[in-house]
Structure formats: C-alpha cells, structure tokens
Wavefront OBJ file of the C-alpha trace (Angstrom):
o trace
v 28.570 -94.352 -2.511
v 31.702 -93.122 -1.203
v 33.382 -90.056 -2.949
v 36.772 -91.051 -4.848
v 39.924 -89.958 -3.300
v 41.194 -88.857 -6.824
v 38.751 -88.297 -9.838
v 40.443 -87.203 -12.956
v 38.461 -86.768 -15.865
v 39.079 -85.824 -19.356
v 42.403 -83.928 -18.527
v 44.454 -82.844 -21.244
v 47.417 -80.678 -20.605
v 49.619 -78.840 -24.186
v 52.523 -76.363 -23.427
v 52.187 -74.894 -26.482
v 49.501 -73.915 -29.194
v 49.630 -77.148 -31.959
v 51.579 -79.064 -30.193
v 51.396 -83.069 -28.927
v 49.724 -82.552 -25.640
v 51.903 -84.131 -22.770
v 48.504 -85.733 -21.115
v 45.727 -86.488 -23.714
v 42.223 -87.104 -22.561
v 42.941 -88.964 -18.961
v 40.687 -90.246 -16.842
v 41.247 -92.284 -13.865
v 39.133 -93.300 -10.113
v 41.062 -93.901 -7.183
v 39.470 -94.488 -4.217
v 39.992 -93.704 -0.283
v 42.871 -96.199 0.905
v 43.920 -97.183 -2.164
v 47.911 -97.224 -3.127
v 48.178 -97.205 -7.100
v 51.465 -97.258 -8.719
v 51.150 -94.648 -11.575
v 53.737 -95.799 -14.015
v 54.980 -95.028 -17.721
v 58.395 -93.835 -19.710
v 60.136 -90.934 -19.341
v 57.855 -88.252 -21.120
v 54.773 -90.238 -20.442
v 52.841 -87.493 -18.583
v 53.090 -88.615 -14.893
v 55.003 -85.711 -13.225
v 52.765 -83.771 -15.478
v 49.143 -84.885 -14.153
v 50.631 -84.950 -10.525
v 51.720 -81.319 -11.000
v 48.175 -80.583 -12.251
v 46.834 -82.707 -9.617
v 49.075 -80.583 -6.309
v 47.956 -77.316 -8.149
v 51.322 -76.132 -9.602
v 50.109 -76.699 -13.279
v 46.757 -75.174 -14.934
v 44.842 -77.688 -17.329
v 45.126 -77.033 -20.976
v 41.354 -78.864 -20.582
v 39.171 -81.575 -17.775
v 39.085 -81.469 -14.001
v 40.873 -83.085 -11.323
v 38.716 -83.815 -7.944
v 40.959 -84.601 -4.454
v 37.935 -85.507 -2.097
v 35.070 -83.962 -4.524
v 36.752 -80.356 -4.211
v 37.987 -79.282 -8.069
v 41.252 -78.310 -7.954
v 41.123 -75.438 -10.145
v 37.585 -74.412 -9.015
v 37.959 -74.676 -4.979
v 41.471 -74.644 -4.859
v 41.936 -73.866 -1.112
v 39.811 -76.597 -0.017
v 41.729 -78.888 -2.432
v 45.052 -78.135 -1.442
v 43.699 -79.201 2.079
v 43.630 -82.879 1.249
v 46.864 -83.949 0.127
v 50.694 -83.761 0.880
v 53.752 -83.959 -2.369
v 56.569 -84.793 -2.794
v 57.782 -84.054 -6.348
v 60.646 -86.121 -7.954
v 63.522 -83.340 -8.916
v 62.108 -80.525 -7.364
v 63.134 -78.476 -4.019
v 60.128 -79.793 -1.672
v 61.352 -77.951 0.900
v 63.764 -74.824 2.207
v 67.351 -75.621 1.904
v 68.392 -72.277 3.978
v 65.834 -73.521 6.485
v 66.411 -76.226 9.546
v 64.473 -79.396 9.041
v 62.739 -78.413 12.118
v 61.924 -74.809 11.102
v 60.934 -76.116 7.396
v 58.491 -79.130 9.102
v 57.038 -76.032 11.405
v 56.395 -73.721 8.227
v 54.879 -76.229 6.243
v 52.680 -77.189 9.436
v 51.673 -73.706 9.642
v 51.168 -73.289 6.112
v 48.321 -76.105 6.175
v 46.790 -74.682 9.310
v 47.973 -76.527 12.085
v 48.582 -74.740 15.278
v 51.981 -74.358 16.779
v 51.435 -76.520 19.276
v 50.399 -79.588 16.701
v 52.775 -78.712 14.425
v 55.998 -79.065 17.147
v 53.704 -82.645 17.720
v 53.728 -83.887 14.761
v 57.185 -82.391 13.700
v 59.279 -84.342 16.344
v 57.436 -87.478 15.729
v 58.192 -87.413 11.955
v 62.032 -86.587 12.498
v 62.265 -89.029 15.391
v 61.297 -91.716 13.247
v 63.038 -90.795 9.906
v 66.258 -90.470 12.108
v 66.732 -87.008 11.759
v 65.628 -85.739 15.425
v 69.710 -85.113 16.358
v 69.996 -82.774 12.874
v 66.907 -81.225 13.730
v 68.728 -77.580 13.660
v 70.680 -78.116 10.511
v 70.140 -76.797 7.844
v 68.793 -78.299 4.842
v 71.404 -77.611 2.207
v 73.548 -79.709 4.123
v 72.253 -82.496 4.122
v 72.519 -85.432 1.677
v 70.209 -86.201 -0.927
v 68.301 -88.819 1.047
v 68.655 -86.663 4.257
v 67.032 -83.866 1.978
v 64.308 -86.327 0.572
v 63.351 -87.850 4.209
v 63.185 -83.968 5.064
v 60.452 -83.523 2.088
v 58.760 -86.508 2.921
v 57.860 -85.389 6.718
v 57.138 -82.125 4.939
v 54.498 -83.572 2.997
v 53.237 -85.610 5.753
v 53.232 -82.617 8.785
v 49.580 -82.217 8.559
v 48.178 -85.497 8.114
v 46.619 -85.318 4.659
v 44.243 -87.676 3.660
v 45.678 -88.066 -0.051
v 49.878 -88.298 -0.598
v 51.155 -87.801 -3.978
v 54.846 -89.509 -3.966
v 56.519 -88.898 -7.721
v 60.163 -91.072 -6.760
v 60.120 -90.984 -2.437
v 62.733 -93.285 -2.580
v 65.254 -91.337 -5.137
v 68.611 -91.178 -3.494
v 67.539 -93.286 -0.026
v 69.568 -95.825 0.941
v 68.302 -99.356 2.035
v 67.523 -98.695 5.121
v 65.711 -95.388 4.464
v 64.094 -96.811 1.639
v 62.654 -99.546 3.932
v 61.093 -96.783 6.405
v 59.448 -94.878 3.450
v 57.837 -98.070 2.119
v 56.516 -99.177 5.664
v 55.394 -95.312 6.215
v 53.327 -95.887 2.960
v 51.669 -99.161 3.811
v 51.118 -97.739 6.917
v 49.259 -95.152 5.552
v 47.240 -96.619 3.347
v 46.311 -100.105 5.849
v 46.152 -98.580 9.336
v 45.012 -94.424 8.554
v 42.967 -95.076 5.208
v 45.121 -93.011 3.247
v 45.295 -92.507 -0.661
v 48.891 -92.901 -2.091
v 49.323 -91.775 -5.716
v 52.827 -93.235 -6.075
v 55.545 -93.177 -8.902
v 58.832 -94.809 -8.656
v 61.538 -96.539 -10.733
v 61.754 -99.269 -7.996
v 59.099 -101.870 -9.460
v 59.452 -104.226 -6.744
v 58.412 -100.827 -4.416
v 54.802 -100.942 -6.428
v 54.604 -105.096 -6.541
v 55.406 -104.937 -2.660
v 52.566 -102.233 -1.668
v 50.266 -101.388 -4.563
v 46.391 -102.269 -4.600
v 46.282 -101.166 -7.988
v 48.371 -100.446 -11.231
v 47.703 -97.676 -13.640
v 50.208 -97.705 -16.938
v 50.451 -94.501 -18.822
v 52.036 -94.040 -22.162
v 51.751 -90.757 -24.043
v 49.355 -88.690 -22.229
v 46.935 -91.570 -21.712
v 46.114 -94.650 -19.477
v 47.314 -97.981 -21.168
v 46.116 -100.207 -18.448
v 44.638 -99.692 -14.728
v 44.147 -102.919 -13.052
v 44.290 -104.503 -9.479
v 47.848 -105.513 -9.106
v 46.916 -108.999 -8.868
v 44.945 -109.123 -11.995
v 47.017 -107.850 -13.751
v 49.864 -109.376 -12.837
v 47.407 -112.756 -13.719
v 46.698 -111.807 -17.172
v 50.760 -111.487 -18.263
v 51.735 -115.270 -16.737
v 54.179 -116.528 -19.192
v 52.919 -120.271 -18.682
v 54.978 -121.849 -21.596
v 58.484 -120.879 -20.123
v 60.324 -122.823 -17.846
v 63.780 -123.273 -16.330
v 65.467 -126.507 -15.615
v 68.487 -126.839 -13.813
v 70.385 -129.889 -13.883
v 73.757 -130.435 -11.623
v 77.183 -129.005 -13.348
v 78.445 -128.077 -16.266
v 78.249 -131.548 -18.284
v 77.900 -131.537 -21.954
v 74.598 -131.670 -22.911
v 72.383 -133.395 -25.865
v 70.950 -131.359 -28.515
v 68.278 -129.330 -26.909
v 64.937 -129.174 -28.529
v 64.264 -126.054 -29.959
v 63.453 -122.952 -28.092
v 65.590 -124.116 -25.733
v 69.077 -122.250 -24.347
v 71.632 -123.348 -21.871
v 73.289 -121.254 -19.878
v 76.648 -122.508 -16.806
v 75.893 -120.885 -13.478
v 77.894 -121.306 -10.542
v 76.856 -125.208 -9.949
v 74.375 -125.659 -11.740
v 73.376 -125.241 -15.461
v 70.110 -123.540 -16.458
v 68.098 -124.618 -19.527
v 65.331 -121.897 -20.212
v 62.172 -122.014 -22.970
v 59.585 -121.371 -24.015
v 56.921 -124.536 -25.330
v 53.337 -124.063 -27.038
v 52.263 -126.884 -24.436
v 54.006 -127.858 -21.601
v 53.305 -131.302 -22.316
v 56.297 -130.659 -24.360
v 58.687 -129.894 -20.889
v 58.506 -133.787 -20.722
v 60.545 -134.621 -23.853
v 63.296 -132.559 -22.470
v 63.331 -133.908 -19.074
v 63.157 -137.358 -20.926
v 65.879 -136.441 -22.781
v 68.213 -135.314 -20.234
v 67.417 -138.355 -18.280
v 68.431 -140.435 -20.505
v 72.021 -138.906 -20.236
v 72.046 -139.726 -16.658
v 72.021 -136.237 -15.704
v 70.851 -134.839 -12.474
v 68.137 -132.699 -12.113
v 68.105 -129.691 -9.560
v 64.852 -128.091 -10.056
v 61.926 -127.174 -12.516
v 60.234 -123.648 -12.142
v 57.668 -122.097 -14.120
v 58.461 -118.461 -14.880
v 55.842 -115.894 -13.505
v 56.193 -112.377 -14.442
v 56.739 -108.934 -11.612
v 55.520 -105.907 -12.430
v 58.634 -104.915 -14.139
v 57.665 -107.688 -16.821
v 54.449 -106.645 -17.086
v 55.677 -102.594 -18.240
v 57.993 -103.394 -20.086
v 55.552 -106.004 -22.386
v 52.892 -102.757 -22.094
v 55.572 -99.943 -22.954
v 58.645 -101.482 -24.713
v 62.376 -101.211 -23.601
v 61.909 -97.261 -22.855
v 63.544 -96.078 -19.864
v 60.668 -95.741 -17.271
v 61.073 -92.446 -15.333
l 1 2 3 4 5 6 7 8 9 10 11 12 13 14 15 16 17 18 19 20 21 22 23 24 25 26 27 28 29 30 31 32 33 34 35 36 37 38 39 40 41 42 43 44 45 46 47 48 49 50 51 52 53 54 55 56 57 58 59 60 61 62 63 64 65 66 67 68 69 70 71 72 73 74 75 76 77 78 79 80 81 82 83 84 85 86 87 88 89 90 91 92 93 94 95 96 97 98 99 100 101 102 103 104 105 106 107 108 109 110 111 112 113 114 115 116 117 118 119 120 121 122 123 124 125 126 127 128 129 130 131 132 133 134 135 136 137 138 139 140 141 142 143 144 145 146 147 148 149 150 151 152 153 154 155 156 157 158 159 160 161 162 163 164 165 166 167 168 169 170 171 172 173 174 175 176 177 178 179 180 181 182 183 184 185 186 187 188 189 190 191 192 193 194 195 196 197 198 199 200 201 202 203 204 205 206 207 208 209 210 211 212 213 214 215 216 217 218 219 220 221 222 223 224 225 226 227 228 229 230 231 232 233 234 235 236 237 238 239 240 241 242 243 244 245 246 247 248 249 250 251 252 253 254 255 256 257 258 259 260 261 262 263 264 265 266 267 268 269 270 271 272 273 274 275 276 277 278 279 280 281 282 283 284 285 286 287 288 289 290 291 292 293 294 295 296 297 298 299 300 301 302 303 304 305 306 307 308 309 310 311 312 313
C-alpha cells in the first residue's frame, strides 16, 4: 500500500490557554497525485493547518506526515517534499531579483547551481517573466510578485505543493497558466496539490477531491464528483419562453423574471411530474417556449449549502 502524500491525524492547534482551538481534532488522507480543494470560511482553520503542515506553526496536539516523514519529528526530511505558497504572506525577497530569489530558494532545497539556473529560466520563461528576470521584486505587481512565489515554490521540483490563494491578484491570463501548471502537475508528474482558493470554478475545473472545513474540523471530504452528485437540486427548473408577454398565474413556487429576450420562470416542484402543468399552462396561452433546463449545482452551491452565506476565505 502506497504511503499517503499528506496524513494528518488528530491535529488540534489553540493560540492561547482556554481558548476555541482554530483546528479541532483533524484528520484527513491525501494521496500521491491527488489535487483536493481544501475549502471553508474565513476563520475556518485552513491557512492554519497549511502553516502547520509547511512547518511555520507548532501543533497545540496530532501529527502531520508529508511522504511518511513527521513534520515536527523529522523536520528536515519533511521540508524536502513540498513547495508553498502562502495566501498574504511575503513568499519570497522583495529586495531580491526574481532570478536571484528563484536561485536562493533553489539552493536553499539543495539543488546545485547548475540545476537551479535550469530550472530557474524554465519557470520564468514560461510565467513570462524571463525579460524582468533582474528586477527586483518590490517592483513588481501583485500578480508579477505572486507568479514570482509560485516558481519559488516550484524551483526544486517537490513532490507535494501547498497553494493557499495562487491565483490572488493574477489576471486572466496568468490565472490560466497557474491552473494548467497545476493540472500539469498533478496528471503528467504525479504531484500532490493541497489547494485553497476563492475561485470555486478553479477547484470544480481541477480537483479530484473536495475537503470542506468549518471550525477547526472536516465537514465533508468527498471525490468531487460525488459530491457534487449528492447536492443535485432535481426539483428546480428554468423555463424560458420568448419575450416579455404577460403571463397566467404561475403555480406556486414559481417566479418570473424579463431577461434580455427571453423571460425565465424558475421553481422548485416535489415531483417533476408537476413541470408539466406549467408547460400545459403556458401552452395554452400560445406562448413560445425557448428552453427547459434542470438546475445542477457547482461547487460553489455545494459550500455554501455545507457552510452558510459566510464569506469563504
């Protein structure tokens, strides 16, 4: 049996003595080549047990395992398997040129000089950043800066990448290299990606797995697709018919709404059996009928219905 990737057990982290612990008894299994969105609110715990995870936080109480090597017990050997990139934190030098801070980090993991300058012009080739290769840092944008961190956390090839926001403060185009980079990773180098974002369509788009934390602990881990399966809203629908005419009374749980050309009529039925009276109805009125979809939940959905209208962070 292969060893996980990530093996968190029991961890519980408290900044102070008595007080609510910020993660609470989590465990979670990843395994090699998996990408798992790791979602929740703002306060949920996430930057917390990443922190803990990269080694910049000590557990209150549990272990975390990158590869089999404990993080707090064989730290060096830990810090060998992954690359970070923290949301709001300085991942790299600002006084430093992107070339000198890809070098240091290369360095700093143990790569020769020779591998690092390899690697280095490769990752700032393709991030577009090869002609401000001798610029400093601190003058960049923040999406230069976080493309900079990025090829920082990716200069020695780890075999695990913790991402907590990549995507904060990329534009389009950016953001569409860092989300090919990732299923790169993951489908073509086996690579575990622990990955946090406010971009839901970012985890629908490349995420084997979701795991949903709320207040220290995991509210859900699924397979994207099951889960995503097990919140279909099968009793709502949307008809549209053509224009704006004026319409019969609708049967209840029903609301109209005038779009450009079209009007939308949206509900929710306890059988959709029932969808038949209305299209009966509005038939009988002679109007025209544009379309009839079933509404299917994203991933955005499914949070929200897990952690309520908090702002997910």
């Amino acid at each position: 049996m292969n060893t996980p990737a990530i093996e968190i057990t029991g961890l519980t982290k408290t900044y102070r003595p008595g007080g609510e612990p910020a993660v609470d008894d989590l465990s979670l299994t990843v395994e090699p080549g998996t990408v798992i969105g790791f979602l929740g609110p703002n306060g949920a715990g996430k930057t917390t047990t990443i922190k803990i995870a990269a080694g910049l936080l000590s557990a209150t109480a549990g272990t975390v395992r990158l590869n089999g090597h404990d993080v707090a017990a064989r730290r060096s050997a830990a810090m060998a398997q992954f690359g970070a990139v923290l949301e709001g934190s300085r991942n790299v030098y600002w006084t430093l040129t992107a070339w000198q801070n890809l070098i240091y980090f290369g360095r700093l993991k143990g790569m020769t000089r020779a591998a690092a300058r390899s690697r280095a012009t490769a990752l700032l080739t393709e991030l577009d950043l090869w002609e401000r290769r001798d610029d400093t840092v601190g003058g960049f944008s923040r999406g230069m800066q976080q493309k900079v961190a990025i090829a920082a956390a990716l200069i020695a090839d780890p075999a695990i990448v913790l991402l907590d926001e990549p995507t904060l403060g990329l534009d389009v185009a950016a953001t569409r290299t860092v989300k090919n980079w990732i299923a790169e990773l993951s489908n073509d180098r086996g690579k575990t990606v622990l990955l946090t974002t406010h971009q839901l369509d970012v985890v629908e788009e490349l995420c084997d797995r979701v795991a949903v934390i709320r207040a220290g602990r995991i509210a859900t881990d699924l397979p994207t697709g099951e889960l995503l399966a097990g919140f279909r809203l099968r009793d709502t629908y949307e008809v549209h018919v053509e224009g704006h005419p004026d319409l019969p009374v609708l049967p209840a749980g029903f609301t109209a709404t005038a779009e450009a050309d079209t009007t939308a009529i949206t509900g929710r039925v306890a059988d959709p059996r029932e969808v038949y009276d209305l299209i009966d109805l509005l038939r009988a009125r002679g109007l025209v009928l544009r379309s009839l979809t079933q509404s299917q939940p994203g991933i955005e959905d499914v949070f929200l219905t897990l952690v309520g209208d908090a702002r997910h962070g």
